[in-house]
C-alpha positions in Angstrom: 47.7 44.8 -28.4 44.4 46.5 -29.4 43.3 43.9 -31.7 44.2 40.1 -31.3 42.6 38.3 -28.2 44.3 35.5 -27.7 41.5 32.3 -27.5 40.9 31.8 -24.3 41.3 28.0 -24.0 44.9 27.7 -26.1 46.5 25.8 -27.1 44.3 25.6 -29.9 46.5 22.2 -31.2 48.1 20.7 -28.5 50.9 18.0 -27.4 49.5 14.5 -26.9 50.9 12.1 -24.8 51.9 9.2 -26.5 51.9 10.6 -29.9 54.3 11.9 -32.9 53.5 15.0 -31.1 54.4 14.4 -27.5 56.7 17.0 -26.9 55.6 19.7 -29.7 53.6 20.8 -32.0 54.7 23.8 -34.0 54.9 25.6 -37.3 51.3 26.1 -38.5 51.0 26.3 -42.2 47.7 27.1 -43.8 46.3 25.4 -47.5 42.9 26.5 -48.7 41.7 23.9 -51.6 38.9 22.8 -52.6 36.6 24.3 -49.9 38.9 22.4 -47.1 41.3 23.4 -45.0 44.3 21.8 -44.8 46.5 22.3 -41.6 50.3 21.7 -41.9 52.1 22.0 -39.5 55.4 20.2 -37.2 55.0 17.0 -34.5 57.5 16.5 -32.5 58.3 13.2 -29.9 61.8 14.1 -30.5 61.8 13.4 -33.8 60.5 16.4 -35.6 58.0 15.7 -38.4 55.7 17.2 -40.7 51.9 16.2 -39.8 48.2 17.6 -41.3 45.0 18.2 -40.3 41.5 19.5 -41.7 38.5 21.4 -41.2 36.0 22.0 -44.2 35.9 25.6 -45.1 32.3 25.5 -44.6 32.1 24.6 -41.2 35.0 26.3 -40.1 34.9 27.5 -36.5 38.8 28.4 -35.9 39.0 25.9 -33.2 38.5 22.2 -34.3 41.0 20.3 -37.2 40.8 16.6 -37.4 44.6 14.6 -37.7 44.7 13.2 -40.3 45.1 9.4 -39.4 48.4 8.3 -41.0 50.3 11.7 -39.6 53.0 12.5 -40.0 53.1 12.4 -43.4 57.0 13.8 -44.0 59.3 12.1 -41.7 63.6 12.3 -41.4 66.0 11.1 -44.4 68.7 8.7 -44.1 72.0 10.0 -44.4 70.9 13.3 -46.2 70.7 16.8 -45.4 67.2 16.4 -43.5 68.3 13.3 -41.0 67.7 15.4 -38.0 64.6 17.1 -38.1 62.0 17.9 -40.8 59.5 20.9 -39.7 58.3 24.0 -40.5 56.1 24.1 -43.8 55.5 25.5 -46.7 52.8 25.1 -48.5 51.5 26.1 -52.0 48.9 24.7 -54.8 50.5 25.1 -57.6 50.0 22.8 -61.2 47.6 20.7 -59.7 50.2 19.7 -57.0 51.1 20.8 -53.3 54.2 22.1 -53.0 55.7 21.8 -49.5 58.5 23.4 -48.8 60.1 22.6 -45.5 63.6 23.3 -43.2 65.8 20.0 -42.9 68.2 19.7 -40.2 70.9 17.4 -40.8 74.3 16.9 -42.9 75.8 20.2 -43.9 74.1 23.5 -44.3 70.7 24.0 -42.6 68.6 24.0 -45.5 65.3 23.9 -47.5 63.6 20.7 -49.2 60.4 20.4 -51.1 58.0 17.5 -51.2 55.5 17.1 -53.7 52.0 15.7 -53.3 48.7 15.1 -55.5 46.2 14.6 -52.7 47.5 16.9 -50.2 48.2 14.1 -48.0 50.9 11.2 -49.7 54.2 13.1 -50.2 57.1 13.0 -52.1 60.6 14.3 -51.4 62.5 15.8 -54.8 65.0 14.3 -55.9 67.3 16.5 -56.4 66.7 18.0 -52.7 67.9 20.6 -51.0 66.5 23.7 -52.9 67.9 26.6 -51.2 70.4 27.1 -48.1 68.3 28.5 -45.5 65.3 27.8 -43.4 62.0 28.5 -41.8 60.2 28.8 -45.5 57.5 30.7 -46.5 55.6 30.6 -50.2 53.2 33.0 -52.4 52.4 32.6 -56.1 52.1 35.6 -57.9 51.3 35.9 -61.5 52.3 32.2 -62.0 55.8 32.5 -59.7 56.6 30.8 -56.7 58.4 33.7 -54.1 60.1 31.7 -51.8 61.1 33.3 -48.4 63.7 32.2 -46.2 66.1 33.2 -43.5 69.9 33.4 -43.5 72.2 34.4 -40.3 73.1 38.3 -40.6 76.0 40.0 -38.9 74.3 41.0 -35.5 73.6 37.4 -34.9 70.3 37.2 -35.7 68.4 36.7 -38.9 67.3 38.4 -42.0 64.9 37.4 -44.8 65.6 36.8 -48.1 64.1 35.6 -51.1 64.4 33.6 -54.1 61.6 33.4 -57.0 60.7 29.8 -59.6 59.0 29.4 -62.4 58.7 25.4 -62.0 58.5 25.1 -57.9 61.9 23.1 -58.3 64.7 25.5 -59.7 65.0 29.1 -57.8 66.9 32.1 -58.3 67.8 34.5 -55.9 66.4 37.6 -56.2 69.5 39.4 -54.7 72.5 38.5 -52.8 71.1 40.6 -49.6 67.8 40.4 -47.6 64.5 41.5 -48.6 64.0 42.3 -44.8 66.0 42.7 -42.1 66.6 44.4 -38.7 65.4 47.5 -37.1 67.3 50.0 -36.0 70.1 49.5 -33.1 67.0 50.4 -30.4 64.1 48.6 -31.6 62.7 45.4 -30.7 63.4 43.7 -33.9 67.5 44.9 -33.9 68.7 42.2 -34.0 66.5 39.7 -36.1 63.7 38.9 -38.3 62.5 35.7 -38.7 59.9 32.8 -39.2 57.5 35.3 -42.0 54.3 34.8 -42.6 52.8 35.8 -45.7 48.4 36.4 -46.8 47.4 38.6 -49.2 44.1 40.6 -48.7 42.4 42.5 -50.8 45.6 43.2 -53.0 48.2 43.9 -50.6 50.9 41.5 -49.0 50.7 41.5 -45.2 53.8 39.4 -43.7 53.4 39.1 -39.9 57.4 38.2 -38.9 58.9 37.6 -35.7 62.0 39.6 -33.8 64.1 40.5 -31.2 66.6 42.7 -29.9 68.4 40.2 -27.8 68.4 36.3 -28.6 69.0 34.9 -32.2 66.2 32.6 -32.2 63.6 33.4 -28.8 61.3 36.1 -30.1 59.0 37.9 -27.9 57.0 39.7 -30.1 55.4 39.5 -34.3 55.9 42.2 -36.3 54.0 43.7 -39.1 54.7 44.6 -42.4 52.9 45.2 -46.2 53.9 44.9 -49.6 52.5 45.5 -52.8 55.0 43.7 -55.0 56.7 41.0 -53.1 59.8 43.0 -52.9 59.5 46.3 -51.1 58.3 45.6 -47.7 57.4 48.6 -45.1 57.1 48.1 -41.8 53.3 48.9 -39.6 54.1 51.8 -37.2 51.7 49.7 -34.7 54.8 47.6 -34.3 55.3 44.8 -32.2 51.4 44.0 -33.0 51.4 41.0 -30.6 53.7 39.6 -28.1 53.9 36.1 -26.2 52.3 35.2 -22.7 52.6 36.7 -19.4 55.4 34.4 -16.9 53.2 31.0 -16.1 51.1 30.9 -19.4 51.6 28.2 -21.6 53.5 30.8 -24.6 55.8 32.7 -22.2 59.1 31.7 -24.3 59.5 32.5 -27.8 56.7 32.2 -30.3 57.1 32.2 -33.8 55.3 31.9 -37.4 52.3 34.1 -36.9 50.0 32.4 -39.8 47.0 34.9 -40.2 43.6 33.2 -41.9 41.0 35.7 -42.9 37.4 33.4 -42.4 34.2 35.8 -43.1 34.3 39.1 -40.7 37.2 37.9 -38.8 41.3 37.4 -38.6 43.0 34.1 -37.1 46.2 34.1 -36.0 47.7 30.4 -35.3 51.1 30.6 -33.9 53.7 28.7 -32.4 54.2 29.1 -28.7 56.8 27.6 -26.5 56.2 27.5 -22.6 57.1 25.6 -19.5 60.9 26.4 -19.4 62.5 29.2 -17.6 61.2 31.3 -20.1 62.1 35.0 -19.3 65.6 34.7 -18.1 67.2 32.7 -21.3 67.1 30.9 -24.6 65.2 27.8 -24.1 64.9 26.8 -20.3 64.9 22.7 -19.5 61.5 21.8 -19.7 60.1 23.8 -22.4 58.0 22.9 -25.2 56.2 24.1 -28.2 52.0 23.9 -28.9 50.0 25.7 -30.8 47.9 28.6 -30.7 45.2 30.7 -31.8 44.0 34.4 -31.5 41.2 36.8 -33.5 40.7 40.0 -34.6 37.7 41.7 -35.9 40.0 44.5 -37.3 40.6 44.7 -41.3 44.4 44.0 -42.0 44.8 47.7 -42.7 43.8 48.9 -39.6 46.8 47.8 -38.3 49.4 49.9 -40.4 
């Protein structure tokens, strides 16, 4: 693609031996508050957990985020809907509170919990967890109103995005019983699912950078563009794919997922997931794999890219 260039020494957040985040790190979620940065995003030793790290806004240079020492910061329930895995985040500021939706894996349904913090960094889970059925969240507040995306499964085996709107951050409604966006047509790259959005608005308009395929459920190749005005009505760039994973032998040859854009000054980052080091190409997953993270920029406006 024309515009992204993919930093050259990614991953830009990698696995550390030794660490919550041995085997992956994943899921990057981007806070602004306060003139800092705060990084969300997924550790992983086996045990998938939510972790952050910083960078002041002022000195931002795309490239550097300090862990915060007591990471992670959301871990596993007991016995409870999110006793398997707790990872990709959500965040929103919203009454004077983060707001950090997440997917739990565990009894029943996969599903969506919130935690709630005051300080960005000591977190609460609800109460009355799960919010939603669903997973790989994504939040925007508009006009006072949490939009909260998620995906379901769909019919070709893939998966489609939906979304449900709250007043309060706790309590949601569904905005309709079908997706807000879904698949492409039967010979496009994104026929058979769309998943893990991404959501920044610019100047007014809503750009949600997704990922899809046209042949595994959950191994995407390529991110997707699309815009909105109201939240709702999504319409896809013609530029699509606008960015695909690594060549065979580079660390994001798998799947890569959750394509968070950051405008900083005259430029675009993209963080992504990547995952790498399994037999990438051939199938879902190869033995060996793992996700890190990664960063590319653009000095193209968002629009550009329609």
């Amino acid at each position: 693609n024309p515009y992204w260039v993919k930093y050259e020494k990614n991953p830009v957040l990698p696995t550390v031996e030794g660490t919550f985040k041995s085997v992956h790190t994943a899921n990057p979620d981007i806070l602004v508050e306060n003139r800092m940065i705060y990084f969300y995003y997924r550790g992983g030793d086996g045990n998938d957990r939510i972790a952050v790290a910083t960078s002041s806004y002022d000195y931002f240079d795309g490239k550097n985020f300090s862990d915060y020492p007591k990471n992670p910061i959301i871990s596993i329930g007991r016995d409870a809907f999110d006793d398997l895995a707790v990872l990709d985040p959500a965040a929103v500021y919203f009454n004077k509170k983060v707001f950090l939706y997440y997917s739990g894996l565990g009894k029943g349904d996969d599903s969506i919990g919130l935690a709630v913090s005051d300080n960005f960094y000591d977190f609460t889970k609800y109460k009355n967890n799960p919010v939603l059925t669903g997973r790989a969240p994504e939040v925007v507040l508009k006009d006072g109103v949490i939009y909260l995306y998620y995906v379901l499964p769909n019919e070709r085996t893939g998966y489609s995005i939906y979304l449900a709107t709250s007043r309060d951050g706790y309590d949601f409604q569904k905005f309709s019983s079908s997706p807000v966006f879904s698949f492409g047509g039967y010979d496009d790259w994104d026929s058979k699912t769309v998943t893990t959005p991404k959501i920044r608005e610019i100047n007014g308009v809503y750009y949600m950078f997704y990922a899809g395929d046209n042949e595994f459920t959950d191994y995407p190749p390529f991110f997707g563009l699309a815009f909105s005005y109201d939240l709702i009505n999504w319409h896809r760039s013609k530029q699509n794919p606008v960015f695909s994973r690594g060549k065979k032998g580079q660390w994001d040859d798998g799947g890569i997922w959750f394509a968070e854009v950051f405008p900083y000054k005259t430029k675009l980052y993209m963080y992504y997931e990547g995952w790498g080091g399994g037999q990438s190409h051939e199938k879902e997953y190869g033995p060996g794999g793992h996700s890190q993270i990664g960063m590319a920029e653009s000095k193209f406006k968002p629009e550009d890219m329609l």
